[in-house]
C-alpha positions as CSV (number, residue, x, y, z in Angstrom):
1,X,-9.7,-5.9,1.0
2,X,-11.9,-4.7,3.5
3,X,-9.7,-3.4,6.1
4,X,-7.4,-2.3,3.7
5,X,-9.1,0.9,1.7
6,X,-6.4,3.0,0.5
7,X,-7.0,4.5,3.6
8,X,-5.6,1.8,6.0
9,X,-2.1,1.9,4.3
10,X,-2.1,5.8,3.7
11,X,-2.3,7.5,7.3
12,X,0.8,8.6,8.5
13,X,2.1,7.8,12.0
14,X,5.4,9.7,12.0
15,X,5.1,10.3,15.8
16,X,4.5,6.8,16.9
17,X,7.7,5.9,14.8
18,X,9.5,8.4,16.2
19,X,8.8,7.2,19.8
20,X,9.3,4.0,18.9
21,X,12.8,4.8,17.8
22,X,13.6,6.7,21.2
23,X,12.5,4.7,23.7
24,X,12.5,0.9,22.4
25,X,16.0,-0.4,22.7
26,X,16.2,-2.2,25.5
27,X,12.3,-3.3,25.6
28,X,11.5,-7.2,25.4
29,X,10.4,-10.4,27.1
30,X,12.6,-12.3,28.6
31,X,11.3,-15.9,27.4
32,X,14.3,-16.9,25.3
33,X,12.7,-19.7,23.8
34,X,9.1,-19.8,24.1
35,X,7.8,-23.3,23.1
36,X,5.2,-24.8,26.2
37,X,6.9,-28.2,28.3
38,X,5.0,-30.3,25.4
39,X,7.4,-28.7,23.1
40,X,4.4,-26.6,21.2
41,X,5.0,-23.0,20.3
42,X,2.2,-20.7,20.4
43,X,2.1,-17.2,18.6
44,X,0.4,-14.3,19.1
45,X,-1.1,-12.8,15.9
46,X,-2.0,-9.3,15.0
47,X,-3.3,-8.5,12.1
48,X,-6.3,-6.0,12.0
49,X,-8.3,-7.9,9.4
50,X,-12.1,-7.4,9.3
51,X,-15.3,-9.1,7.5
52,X,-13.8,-11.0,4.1
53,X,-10.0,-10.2,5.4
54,X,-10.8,-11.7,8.9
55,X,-12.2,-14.4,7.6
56,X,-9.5,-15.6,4.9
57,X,-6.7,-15.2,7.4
58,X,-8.6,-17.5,10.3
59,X,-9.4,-20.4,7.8
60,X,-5.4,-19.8,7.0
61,X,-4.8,-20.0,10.7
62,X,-7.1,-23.3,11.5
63,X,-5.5,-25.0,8.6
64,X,-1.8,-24.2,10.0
65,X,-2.5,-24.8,13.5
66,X,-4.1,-28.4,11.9
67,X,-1.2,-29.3,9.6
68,X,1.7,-28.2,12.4
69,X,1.0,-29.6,15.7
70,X,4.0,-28.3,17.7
71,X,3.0,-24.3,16.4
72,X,-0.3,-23.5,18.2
73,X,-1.2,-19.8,16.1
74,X,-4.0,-17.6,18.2
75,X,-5.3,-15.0,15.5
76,X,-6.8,-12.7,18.2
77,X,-5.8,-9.5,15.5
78,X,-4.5,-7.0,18.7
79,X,-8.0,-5.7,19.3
80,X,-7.5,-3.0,16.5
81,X,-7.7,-2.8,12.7
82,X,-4.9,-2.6,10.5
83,X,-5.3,1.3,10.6
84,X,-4.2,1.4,14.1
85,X,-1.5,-1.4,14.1
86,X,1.4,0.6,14.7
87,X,0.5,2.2,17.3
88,X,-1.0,-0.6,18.9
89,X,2.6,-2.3,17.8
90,X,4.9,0.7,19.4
91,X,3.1,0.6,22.4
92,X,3.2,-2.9,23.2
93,X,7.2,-3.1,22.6
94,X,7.4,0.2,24.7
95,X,5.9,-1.9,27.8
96,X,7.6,-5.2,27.0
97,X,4.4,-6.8,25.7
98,X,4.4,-7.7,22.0
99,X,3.2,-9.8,19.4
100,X,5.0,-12.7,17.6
101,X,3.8,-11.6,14.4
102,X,1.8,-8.5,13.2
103,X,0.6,-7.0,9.9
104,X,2.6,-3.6,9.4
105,X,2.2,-1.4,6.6
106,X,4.7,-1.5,3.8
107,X,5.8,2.2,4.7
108,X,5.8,1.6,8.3
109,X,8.4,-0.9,8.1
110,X,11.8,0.6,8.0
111,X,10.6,3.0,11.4
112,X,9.9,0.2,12.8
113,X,13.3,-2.1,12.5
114,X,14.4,0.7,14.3
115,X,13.6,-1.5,17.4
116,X,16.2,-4.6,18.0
117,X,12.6,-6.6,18.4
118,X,12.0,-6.8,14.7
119,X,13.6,-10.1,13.6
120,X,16.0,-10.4,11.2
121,X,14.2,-12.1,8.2
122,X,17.3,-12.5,6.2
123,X,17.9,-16.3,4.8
124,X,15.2,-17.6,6.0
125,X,12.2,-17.1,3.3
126,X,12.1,-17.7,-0.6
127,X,12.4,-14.4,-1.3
128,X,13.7,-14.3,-5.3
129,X,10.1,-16.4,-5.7
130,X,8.3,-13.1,-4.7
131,X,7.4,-10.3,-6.9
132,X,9.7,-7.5,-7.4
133,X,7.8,-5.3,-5.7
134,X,7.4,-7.4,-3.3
135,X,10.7,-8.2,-2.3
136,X,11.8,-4.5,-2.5
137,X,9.2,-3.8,0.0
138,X,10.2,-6.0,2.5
139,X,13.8,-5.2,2.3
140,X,15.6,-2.7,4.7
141,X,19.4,-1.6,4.0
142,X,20.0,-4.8,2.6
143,X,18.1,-7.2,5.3
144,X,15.0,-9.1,4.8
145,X,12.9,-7.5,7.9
146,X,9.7,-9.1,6.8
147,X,7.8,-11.3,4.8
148,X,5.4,-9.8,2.2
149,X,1.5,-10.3,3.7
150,X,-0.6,-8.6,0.5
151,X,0.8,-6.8,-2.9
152,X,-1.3,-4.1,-4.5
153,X,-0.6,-2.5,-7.8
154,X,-2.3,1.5,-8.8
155,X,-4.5,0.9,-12.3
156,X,-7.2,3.3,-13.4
157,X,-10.9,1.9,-13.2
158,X,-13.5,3.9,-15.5
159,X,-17.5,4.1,-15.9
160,X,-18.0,2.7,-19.4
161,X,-21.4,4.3,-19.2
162,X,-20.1,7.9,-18.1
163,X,-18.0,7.8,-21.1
164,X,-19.9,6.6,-23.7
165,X,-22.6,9.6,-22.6
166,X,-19.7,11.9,-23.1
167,X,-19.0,10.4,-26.4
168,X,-15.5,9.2,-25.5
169,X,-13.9,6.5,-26.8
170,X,-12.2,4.4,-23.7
171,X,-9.0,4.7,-22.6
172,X,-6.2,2.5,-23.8
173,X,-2.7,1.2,-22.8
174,X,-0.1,3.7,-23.4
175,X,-2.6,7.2,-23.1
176,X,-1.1,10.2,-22.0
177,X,-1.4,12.4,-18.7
178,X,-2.5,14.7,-21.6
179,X,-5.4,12.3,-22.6
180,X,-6.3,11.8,-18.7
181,X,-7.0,15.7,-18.2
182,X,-8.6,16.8,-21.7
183,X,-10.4,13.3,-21.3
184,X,-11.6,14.6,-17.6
185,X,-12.3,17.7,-18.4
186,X,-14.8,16.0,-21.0
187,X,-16.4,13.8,-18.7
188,X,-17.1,16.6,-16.3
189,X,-20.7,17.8,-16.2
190,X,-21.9,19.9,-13.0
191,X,-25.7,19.8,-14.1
192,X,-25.4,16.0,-13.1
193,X,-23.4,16.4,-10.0
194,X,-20.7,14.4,-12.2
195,X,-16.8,15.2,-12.0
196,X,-14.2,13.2,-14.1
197,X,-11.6,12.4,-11.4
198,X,-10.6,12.2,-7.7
199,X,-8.1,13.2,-5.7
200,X,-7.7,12.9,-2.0
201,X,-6.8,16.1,-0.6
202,X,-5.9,15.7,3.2
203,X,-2.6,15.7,2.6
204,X,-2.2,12.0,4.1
205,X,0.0,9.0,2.5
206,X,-3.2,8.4,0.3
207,X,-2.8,11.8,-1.1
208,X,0.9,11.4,-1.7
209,X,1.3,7.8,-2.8
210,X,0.0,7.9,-6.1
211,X,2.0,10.8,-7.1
212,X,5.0,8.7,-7.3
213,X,4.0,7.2,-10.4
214,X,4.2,10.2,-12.3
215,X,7.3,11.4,-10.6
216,X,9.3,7.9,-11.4
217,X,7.7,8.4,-15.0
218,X,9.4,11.9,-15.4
219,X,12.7,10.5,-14.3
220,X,12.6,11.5,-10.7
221,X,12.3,9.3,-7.5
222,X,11.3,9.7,-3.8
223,X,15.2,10.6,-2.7
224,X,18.7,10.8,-4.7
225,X,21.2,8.1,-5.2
226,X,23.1,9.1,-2.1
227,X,20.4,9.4,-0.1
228,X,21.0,13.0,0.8
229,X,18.3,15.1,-0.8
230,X,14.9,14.3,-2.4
231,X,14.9,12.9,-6.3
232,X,11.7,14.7,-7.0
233,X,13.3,18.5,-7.2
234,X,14.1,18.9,-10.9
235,X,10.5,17.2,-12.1
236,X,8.0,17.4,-8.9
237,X,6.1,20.7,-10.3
238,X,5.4,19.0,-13.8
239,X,3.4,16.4,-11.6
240,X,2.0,19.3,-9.5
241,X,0.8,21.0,-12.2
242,X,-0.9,18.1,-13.9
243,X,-3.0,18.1,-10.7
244,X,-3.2,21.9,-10.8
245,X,-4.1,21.5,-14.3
246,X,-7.3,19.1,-13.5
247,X,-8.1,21.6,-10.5
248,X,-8.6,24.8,-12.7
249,X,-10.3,22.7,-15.3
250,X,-12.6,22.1,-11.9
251,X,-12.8,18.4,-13.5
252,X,-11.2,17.0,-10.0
253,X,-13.1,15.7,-7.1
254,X,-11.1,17.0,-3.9
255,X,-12.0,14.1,-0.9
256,X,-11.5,16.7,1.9
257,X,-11.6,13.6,4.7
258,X,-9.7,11.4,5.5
259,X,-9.7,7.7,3.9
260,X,-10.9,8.6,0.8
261,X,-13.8,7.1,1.6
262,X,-16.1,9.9,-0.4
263,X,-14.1,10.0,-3.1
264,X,-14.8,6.2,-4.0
265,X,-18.7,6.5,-2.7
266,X,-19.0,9.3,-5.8
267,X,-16.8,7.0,-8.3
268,X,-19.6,3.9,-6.6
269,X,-23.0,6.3,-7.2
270,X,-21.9,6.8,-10.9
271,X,-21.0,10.4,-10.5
272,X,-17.3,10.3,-11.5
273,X,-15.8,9.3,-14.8
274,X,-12.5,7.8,-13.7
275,X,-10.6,6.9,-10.6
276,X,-7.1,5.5,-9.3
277,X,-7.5,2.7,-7.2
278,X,-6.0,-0.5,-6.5
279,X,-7.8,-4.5,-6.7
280,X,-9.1,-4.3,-3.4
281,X,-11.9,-2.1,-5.1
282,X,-13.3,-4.4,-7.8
283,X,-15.9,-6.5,-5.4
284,X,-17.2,-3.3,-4.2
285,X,-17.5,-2.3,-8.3
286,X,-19.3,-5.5,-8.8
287,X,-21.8,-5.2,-5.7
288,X,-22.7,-2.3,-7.2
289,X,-23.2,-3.4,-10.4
290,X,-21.0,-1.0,-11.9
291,X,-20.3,-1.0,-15.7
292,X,-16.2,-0.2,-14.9
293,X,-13.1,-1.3,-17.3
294,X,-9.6,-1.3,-16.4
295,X,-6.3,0.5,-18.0
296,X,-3.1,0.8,-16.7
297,X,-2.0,4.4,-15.5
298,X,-1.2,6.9,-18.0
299,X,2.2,8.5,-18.0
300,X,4.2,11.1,-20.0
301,X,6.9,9.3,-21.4
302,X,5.0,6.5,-23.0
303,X,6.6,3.9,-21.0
304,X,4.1,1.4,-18.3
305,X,5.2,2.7,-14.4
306,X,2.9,2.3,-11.5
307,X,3.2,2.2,-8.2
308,X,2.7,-0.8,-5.6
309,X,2.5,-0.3,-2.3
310,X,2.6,-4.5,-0.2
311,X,1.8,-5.0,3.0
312,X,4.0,-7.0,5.8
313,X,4.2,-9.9,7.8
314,X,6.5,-8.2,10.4
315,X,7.9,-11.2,13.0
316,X,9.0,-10.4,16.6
317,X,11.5,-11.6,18.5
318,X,10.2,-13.4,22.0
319,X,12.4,-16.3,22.0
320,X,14.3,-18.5,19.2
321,X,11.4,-21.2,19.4
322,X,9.1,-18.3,18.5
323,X,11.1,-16.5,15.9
324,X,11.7,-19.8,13.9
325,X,8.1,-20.8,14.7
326,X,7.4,-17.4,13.3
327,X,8.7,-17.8,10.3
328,X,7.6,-21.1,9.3
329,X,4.0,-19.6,9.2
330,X,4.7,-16.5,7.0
331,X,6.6,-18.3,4.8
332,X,3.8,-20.7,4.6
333,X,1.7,-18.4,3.6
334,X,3.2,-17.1,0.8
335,X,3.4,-20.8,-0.4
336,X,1.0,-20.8,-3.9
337,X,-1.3,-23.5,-2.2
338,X,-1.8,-20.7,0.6
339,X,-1.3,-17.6,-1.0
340,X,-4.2,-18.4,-3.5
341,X,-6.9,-18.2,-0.9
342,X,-6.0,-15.5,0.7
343,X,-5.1,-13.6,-2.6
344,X,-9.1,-14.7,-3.9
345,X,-10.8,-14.4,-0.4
346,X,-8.9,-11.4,1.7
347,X,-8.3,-9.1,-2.0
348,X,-4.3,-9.5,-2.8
349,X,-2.8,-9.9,-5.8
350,X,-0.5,-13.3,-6.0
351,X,2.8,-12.9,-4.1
352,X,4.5,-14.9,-6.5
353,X,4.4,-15.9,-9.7
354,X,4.0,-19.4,-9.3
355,X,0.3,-18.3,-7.4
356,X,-0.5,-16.5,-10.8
357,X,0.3,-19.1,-12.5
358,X,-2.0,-21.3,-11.0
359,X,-5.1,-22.4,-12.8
360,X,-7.6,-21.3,-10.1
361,X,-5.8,-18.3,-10.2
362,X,-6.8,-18.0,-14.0
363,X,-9.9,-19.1,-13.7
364,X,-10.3,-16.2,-10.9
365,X,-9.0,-13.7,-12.7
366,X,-10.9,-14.6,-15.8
367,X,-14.1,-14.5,-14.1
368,X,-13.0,-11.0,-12.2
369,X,-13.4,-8.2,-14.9
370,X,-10.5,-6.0,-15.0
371,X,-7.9,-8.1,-12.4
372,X,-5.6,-8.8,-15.2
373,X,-4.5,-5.6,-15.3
374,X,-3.8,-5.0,-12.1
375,X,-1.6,-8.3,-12.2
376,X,0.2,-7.1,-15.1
377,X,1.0,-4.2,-13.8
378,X,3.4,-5.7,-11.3
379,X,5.3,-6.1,-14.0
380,X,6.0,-1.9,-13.8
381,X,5.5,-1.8,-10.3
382,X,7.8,0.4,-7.8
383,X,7.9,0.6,-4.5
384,X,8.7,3.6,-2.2
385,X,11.9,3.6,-0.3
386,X,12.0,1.6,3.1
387,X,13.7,4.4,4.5
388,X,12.9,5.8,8.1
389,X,12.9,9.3,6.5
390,X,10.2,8.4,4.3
391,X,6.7,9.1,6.8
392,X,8.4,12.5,6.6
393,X,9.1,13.1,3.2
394,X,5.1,12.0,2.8
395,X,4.0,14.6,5.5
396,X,6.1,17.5,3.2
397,X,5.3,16.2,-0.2
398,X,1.2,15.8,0.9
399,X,1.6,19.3,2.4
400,X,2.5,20.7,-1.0
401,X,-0.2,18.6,-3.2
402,X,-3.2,19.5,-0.8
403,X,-2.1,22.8,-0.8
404,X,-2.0,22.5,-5.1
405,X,-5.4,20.6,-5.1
406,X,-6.7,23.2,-3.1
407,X,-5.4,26.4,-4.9
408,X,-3.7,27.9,-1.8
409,X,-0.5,27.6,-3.8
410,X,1.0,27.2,-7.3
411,X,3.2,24.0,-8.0
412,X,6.5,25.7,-8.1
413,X,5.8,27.1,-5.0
414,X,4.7,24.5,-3.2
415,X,7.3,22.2,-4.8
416,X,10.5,24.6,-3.8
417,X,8.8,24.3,0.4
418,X,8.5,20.8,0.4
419,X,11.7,20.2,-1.3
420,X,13.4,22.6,1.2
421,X,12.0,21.0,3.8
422,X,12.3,17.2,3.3
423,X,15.9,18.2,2.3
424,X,16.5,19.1,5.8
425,X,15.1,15.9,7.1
426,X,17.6,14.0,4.8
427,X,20.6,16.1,6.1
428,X,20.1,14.2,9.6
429,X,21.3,11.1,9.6
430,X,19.5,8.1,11.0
């Protein structure tokens, strides 16, 4: 969706959590209920939505506020995009003045229950109806701490035309990282300004997040079982040096900016063979009037894995009248009848099942090229760790890849630092 490039999700705010978890115990309102003499509950909204996104979520809201007379919901989205919720979010609990409800990024969430003014979700919505990935991502040391607001899934989208002028046949379900690189190296042609893939290299939770893929692939995960160390150690520099690989075959695109934004203008202006990207990006594909196909990720072992990274509905507490009131809405929203529009108008992929089994649904992804797969692939889809340690882990681990993308190191090396230093966050407890 608009306000949700891979950008949006991808920036890391590890100091804003962290003052968030110092200084926000004993912030709040002191409005126990919150429902108006008539009895009518109104909510405060945040949710950072802009153009298509803005515009899905406030026909959602006058429909609501329409249907539930006592629950008055005032969509006034904070006065910043989703980019720039948590902040916006941290301050407002540090000076007592909070929304009921805000749209938090997936990996923002576990920072954030940090603060006794994140309600406790548990109980209170369907949650075995949601995806998987859905439900992982919403789930914090066993609690429910929010209710899923948009689920994603990583695919590759490729330039038919790019490849058939390289004489490549396309790729299939079940290729190789093997085939992506020899296949990238192939599609690569500096004469025409044309590279085969893309990479953002600031060092961000865009650069890191798609890396996890490969890593879960190789047997590996974000941390251990216990929680002590990182899960990446014994398999992190094969997925290095895939991307160290594309580098010196100087086949990869390296976004140097933040947002990725250039990388996906080059992939847009024809000029790139292939590109990871996520649903969101298929209306912009079709503006431009892109010949694209879709394929799941490649991987080395053979077996489907991609990653998914879902959005939140985060509720706060400013009374029991608003809490409950709260949760009425986001649960409403992930209702099929609900979860449709916004899924078709604001660029998610259905929360549950029952949406994707819906014949509009159908009919929608029928006429959207390439959206199947990205639906299917939730089938494969992981989600990182709602872990507090996590922001960090994503500043170490992006350290290392941008410094692999750019050649400054070599993927043992920059491996064995980042392990040695996200190991030491993990030896604090939190």
């Amino acid at each position: 969706m608009p306000a949700r490039n891979l950008s949006r999700r991808d920036v890391l705010r590890a100091a804003a959590a962290a003052t968030l978890a110092g200084s926000l115990a004993a912030c709040g309102k002191n409005d126990d209920e919150g429902a108006d003499a008539n009895g009518v509950v109104t909510l405060d909204l945040w949710h950072g939505q802009v153009d298509t996104g803005k515009a899905a979520i406030d026909a959602l809201i006058t429909e609501f506020n329409k249907s539930h007379p006592k629950i008055k919901v005032v969509g006034g989205g904070g006065g910043v995009t989703a980019d720039s919720m948590l902040q916006k979010v941290t301050a407002g609990l540090a000076a007592g003045s909070y929304p009921d409800i805000a749209y938090i990024f997936g990996s923002d969430l576990a920072s954030l229950t940090k603060s006794p003014k994140v309600a406790d979700l548990t109980g209170a919505l369907k949650i075995d109806d949601y995806w998987p990935a859905a439900k992982d991502a919403v789930s914090v040391k066993g609690k429910v701490r929010a209710a899923p607001a948009l689920l994603d899934s990583l695919c590759v989208v490729y330039n038919k035309k790019l490849f058939a002028a390289a004489g490549l046949p396309a790729p299939k379900t079940g290729w190789t990282w093997d085939d992506f690189t020899a296949m990238s190296k192939q599609l690569t042609n500096p004469a025409k300004g044309v590279f085969g893939t893309g990479w953002p290299g600031v060092g961000d939770e865009d650069t890191v997040w798609r890396i996890w893929p490969m890593i879960w692939d190789l047997g590996g995960d974000v941390v251990s079982g216990d929680g002590k160390k990182v899960g990446f150690d014994a398999v992190g520099a094969q997925a290095l040096g895939t991307l160290d690989r594309l580098r010196t075959d100087k086949s990869l695109y390296v976004d140097p900016k933040p947002g990725s934004e250039q990388l996906y203008q080059v992939f847009l202006a024809g000029r790139m063979g292939m590109v990871a990207t996520g649903p969101w990006q298929l209306p912009e594909l079709n503006d431009a009037g892109l010949e694209y196909g879709v394929v799941p990720l490649p991987s080395y072992s053979g077996k489907a894995v991609t990653i998914s990274g879902p959005d939140t509905w985060t509720v706060f507490d400013n009374g029991k009248a608003k809490v409950k009131a709260a949760t009425e809405f986001v649960a409403w929203l992930a209702e099929p009848a609900q979860d449709i529009q916004w899924d078709m108008k604001g660029g998610s992929l259905p929360i549950t099942k029952a949406t994707a089994d819906l014949p509009a649904w159908k009919k929608h992804s029928t006429e959207t090229n390439g959206l199947d797969v990205f639906v299917k692939a939730l089938d494969t889809a992981k989600v990182r760790p709602t872990i507090t340690a996590y922001p960090q882990i994503s500043q170490h681990l992006g350290e290392a890849i941008s410094a692999v993308l750019l050649g400054k190191q070599s993927p043992g090396d920059a491996l064995k630092q980042a392990v040695d230093q996200c190991n030491q966050v993990l030896a604090v407890p939190n």
